[in-house]
N, C-alpha and C positions, 0 to 999 in steps of 0.2 A: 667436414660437413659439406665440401664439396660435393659433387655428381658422383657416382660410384663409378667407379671404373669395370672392364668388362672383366666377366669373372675366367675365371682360369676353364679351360676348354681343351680337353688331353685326354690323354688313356691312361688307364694305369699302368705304371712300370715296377715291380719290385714287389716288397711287401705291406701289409698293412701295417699302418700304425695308429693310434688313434690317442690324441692327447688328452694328459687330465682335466676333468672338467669343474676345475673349481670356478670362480665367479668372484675370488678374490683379485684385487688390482694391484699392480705388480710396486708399485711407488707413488709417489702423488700424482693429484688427478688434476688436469687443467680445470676441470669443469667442478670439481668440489672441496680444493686445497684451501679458499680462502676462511678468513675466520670473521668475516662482517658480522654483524648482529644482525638478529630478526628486525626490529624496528626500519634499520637500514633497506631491507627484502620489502618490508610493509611500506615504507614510505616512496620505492620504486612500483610498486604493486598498484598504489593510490593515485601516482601518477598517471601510468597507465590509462585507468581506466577513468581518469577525470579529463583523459582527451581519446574517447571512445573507446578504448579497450575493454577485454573483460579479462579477467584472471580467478575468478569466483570461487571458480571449480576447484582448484588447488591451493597447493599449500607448498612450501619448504618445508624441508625435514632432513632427515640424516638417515641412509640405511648402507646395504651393503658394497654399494658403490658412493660412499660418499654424500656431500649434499647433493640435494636432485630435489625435482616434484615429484609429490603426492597428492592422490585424489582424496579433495575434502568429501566426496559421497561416491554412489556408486556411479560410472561411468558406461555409456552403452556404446558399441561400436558404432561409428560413424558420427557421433555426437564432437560440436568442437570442443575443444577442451583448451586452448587457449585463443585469444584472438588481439593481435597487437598490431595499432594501426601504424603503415612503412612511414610515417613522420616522426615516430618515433627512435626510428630506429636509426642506426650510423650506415652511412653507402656510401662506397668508392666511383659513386656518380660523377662523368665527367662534368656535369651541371658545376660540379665543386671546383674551385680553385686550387691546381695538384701542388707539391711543394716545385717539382721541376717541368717541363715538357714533356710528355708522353711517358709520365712515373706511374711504372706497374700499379697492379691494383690494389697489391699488399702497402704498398707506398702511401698510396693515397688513404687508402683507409685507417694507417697508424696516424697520419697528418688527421685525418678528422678526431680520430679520437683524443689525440692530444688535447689539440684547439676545443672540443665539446665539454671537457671533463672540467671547462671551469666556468660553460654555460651553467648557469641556474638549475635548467630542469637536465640538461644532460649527466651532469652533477649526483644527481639521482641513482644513475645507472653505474656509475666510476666509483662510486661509493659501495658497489657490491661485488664489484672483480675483484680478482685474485690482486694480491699487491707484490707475488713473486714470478718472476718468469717461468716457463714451463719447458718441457721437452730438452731433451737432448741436444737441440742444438743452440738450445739457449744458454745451458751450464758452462762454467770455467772449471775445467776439469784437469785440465793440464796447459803447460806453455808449448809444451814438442809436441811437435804435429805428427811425428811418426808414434808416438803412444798413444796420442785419438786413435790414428789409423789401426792401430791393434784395438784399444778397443773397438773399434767398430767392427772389426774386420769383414766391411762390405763395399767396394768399391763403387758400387751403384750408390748407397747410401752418402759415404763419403762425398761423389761429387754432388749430391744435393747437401749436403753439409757445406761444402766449400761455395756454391751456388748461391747459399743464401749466408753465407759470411760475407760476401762478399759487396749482396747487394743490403746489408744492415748496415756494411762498417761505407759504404760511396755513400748511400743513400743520409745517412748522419751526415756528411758534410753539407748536403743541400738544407740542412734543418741544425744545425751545431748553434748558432746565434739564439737559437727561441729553445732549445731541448739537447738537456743531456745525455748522454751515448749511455746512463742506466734509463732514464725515459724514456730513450727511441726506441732501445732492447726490449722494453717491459710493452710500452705498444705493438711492435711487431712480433713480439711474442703471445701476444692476446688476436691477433686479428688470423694466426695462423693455427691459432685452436678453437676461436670461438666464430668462424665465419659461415655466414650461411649464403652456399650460390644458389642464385636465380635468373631465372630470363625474363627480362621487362619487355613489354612491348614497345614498337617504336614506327611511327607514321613516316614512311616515307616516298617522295617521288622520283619519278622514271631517272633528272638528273641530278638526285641527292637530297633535293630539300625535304622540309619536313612539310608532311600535308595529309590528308586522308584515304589516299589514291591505293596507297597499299600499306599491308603491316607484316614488319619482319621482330626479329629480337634479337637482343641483345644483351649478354653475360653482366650481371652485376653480382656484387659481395653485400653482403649486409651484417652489420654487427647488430642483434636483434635481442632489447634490454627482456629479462626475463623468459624468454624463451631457451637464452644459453644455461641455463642452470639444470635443462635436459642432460641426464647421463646416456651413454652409449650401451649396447649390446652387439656382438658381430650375430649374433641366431637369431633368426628369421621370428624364431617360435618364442624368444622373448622382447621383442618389438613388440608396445602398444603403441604406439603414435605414428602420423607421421604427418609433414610440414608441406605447404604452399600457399605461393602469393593469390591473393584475388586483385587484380589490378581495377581500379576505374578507368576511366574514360574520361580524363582530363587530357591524359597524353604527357603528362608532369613527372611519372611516375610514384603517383599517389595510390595506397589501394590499403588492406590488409592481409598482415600474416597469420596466416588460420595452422594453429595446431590441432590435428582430427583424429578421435580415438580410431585405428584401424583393428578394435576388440574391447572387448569387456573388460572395464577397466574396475576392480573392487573397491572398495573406500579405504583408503590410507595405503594402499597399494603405491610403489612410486611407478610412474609414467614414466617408460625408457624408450630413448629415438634409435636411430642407428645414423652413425655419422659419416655412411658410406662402406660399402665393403671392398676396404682396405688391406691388404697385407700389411706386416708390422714395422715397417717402415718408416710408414709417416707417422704412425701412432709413436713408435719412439724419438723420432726426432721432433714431433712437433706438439704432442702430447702430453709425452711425459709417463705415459705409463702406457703395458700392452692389453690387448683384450684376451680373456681368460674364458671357454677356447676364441680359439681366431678360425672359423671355418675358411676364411678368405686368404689366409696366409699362404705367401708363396713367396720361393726365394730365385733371385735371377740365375739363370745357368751363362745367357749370353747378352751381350746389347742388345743384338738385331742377328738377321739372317747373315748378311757379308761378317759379321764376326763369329759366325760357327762355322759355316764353309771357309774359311780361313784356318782355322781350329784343326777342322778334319782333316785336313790340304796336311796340314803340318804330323797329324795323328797318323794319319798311312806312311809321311818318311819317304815319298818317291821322291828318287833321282830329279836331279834337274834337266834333265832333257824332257821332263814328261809336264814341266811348268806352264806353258801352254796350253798344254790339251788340262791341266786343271783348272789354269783361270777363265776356257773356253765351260767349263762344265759346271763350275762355281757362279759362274753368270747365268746359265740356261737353268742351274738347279732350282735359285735364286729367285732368278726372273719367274718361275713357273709355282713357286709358291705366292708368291707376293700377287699374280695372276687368280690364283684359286680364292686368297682369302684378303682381297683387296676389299679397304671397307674406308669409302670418304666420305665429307661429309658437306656439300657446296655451302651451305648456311654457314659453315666456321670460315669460309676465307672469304666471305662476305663481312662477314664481322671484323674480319683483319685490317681487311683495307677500311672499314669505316672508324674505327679504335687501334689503333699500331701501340697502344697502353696494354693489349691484351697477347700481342704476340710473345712473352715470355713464358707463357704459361700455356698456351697453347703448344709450343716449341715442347716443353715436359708433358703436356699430355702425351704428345707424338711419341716421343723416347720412351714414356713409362710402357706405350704401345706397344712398340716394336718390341720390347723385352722378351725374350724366351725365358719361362718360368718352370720350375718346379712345386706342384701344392701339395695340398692335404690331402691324405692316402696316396700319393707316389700319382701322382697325377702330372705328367708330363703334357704342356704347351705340344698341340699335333703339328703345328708349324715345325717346330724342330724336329719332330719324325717322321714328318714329309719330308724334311729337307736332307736328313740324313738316310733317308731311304731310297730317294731319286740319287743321291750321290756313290751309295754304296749296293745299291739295288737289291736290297734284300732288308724287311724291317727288322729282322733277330740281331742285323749288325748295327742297325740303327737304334736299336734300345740298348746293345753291349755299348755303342760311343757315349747313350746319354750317361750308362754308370761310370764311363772312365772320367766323364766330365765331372761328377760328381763329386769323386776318388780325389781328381783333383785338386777342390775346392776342401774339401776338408781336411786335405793335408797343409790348403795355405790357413785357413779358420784355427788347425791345431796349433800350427808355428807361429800364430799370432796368441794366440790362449794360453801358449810358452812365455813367451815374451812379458805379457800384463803380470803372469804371474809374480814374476823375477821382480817386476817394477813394484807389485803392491809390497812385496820384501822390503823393498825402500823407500817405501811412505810416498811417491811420489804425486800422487794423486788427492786433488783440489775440494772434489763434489763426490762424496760416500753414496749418496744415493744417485747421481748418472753412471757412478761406477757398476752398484748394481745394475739399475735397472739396465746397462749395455751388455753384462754379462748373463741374462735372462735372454736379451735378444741375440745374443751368439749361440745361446745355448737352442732356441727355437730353431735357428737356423738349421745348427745341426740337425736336429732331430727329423727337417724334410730331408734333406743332404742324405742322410742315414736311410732315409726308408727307398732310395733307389739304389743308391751304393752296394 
């Protein structure tokens, strides 16, 4: 539910493909796996709006993605259709007391929610979450790390798997004393499928302080009670909602979160957000199930530019006397795309320096950037066939490199889909359903892999 990342921007390379368009969810759903009761949904719903919300309009229910909302009548576009005031709601607000020094924001947010779920009225909301962890990277699926690595078999993926083991199992020792390492997992697994980003505003002066003089913003998280029980769609064209803060003018970060029909919404119809258009990535790791289609799906070819001019360096096989004049041409290649389609942003390293809480995830946005991708219909990242076009000066060689790169990958994807095989022969696997839902997401992979190859 973070910001959407930018979408994939290419040519076509290959042929078309176009995947089935069911609308079934692939395994369980973060957002409608738990089994609370209605009275539980009604007595957070009552809350709500006994400290100014409204929730009128809808209803819980159950349909083809699980629970979700439903419009109690009909719905006009533009009309709000939910409204929850942010005191309600859980924020990774530095206002908060973090568990450690400059702890990410995912950190701080599992720390609130812990601590809230045994406030009185927070209590309300903890009583309608899921009570099992979600996504893939929360499942105990295996002890050997190299039979993740086959299932996953995505390297990118992988090191955001290891990324965030790593900052679950450190981050547990600042909080071990108050919270057990299945609480801290079950929090940090709810705050990385049910988070909603926003930008607060924030009054500040010429040397830091706070005052009226001028206003910038800055990144917050919100765990927002009843609004998360919104299901996803990746198509544009079934999207009816969509979400933003109205802040007041306290400067407290006080305001409401307004959900707004962006369409005609029918009575009993359920109300679907879009939780970002994602590739299937983070929807498997953090999710727990993939989007059924994924318009936005894309699979990485390279990290960045210096790792495919590297690649190609290696693909032509010249002599080492000519290693100079490539690392002369891999720099100028390089340097002349990253020139063309340079895109920064002064307001995020303003933000850095005033929250260093926020540079982890900043640092992944940057990476998930730089990525050269592969999408839907053979849709080739033009980055990479600029770069392999300035390097071999001609684009029919530069689209032959991206299938070899392709050819590659799916010969390491097959030799890992070898491997799982062999293993599920021998029972060795923990969690039957990350089992699937990993081998859904190998299998998508392929299928872009496939349409340039």
């Amino acid at each position: 539910r973070a910001t959407s990342v930018p979408p994939c921007v290419g040519v076509l390379v290959g042929c078309h493909r176009t995947a089935p368009r069911s609308r079934a969810v692939s395994t369980r759903r973060g957002v409608s796996s738990s089994a609370t009761s209605s009275p539980e949904v009604d007595a957070l719903g009552a809350w709500i709006t006994g400290r100014g919300g409204d929730v009128s309009k809808t209803k819980v229910g159950h349909g083809d993605r699980g629970r979700g909302l439903f419009a109690k009548r009909d719905i006009k576009s533009g009309e709000v259709v939910v409204r929850v005031p942010i005191a309600c709601a859980l924020s990774d607000s530095t206002r908060r007391t973090p568990p450690y020094p400059d702890a990410p924001w995912a950190v701080r947010l599992a720390h609130a929610l812990l601590r809230e779920r045994e406030n009185d009225d927070h209590a309300k909301y903890a009583n309608t979450l899921p009570t099992e962890t979600v996504g893939f990277a929360n499942a105990c699926v295996a002890t050997d790390d190299v039979v993740v690595g086959d299932l996953v078999a995505d390297e990118h993926a992988l090191d955001e798997l290891g990324r965030y083991r790593l900052l679950l199992q450190s981050s547990h020792a600042a909080v071990k004393e108050k919270h057990s390492f299945q609480d801290w997992r079950w929090a940090m697994s709810l705050v990385h499928s049910r988070t909603f980003r926003v930008r607060e505003p924030r009054a500040v002066s010429k040397d830091g302080g706070e005052n009226n003089n001028k206003t910038t913003t800055t990144t917050r998280r919100l765990l927002v009670p009843y609004v998360d029980l919104l299901n996803h769609d990746s198509r544009a064209d079934s999207v009816s909602c969509q979400w933003d803060v109205v802040w007041d003018d306290s400067g407290t970060g006080g305001g409401d979160f307004m959900v707004t029909a962006c369409r005609d919404i029918k009575k009993n119809a359920e109300i679907v957000a879009s939780y970002g258009e994602r590739d299937d990535r983070h929807f498997f790791l953090f999710f727990g199930f993939l989007p059924k289609p994924n318009p936005h799906n894309r699979v990485t070819l390279f990290r960045g530019l210096e790792d495919a001019a590297w690649w190609y360096e290696n693909l032509c096989g010249d002599a080492d006397d000519t290693q100079e004049a490539w690392k002369g041409a891999r720099h100028k290649a390089v340097q002349k795309v990253q020139e063309e389609t340079r895109n920064t942003d002064p307001e995020v390293e303003t933000e850095l320096k005033n929250d260093p809480s926020q540079r982890t995830c900043v640092h992944a946005e940057n990476e998930e950037a730089a990525a050269l991708r592969v999408g839907v219909d053979a849709c080739v990242d033009t980055r990479l066939l600029r770069l392999f076009e300035l390097l071999s000066g001609d684009c029919d060689v530069a689209i032959a490199a991206c299938r070899v790169r392709a050819r590659e990958l799916l010969q390491t994807l097959g030799d890992a889909e070898a491997r799982v095989s062999e293993n599920e022969s021998e029972t060795v696997f923990e969690d039957d359903v990350a089992v699937s839902l990993a081998s859904e997401y190998r299998a998508r992979r392929r299928a872009l892999l496939e349409g340039i190859a």
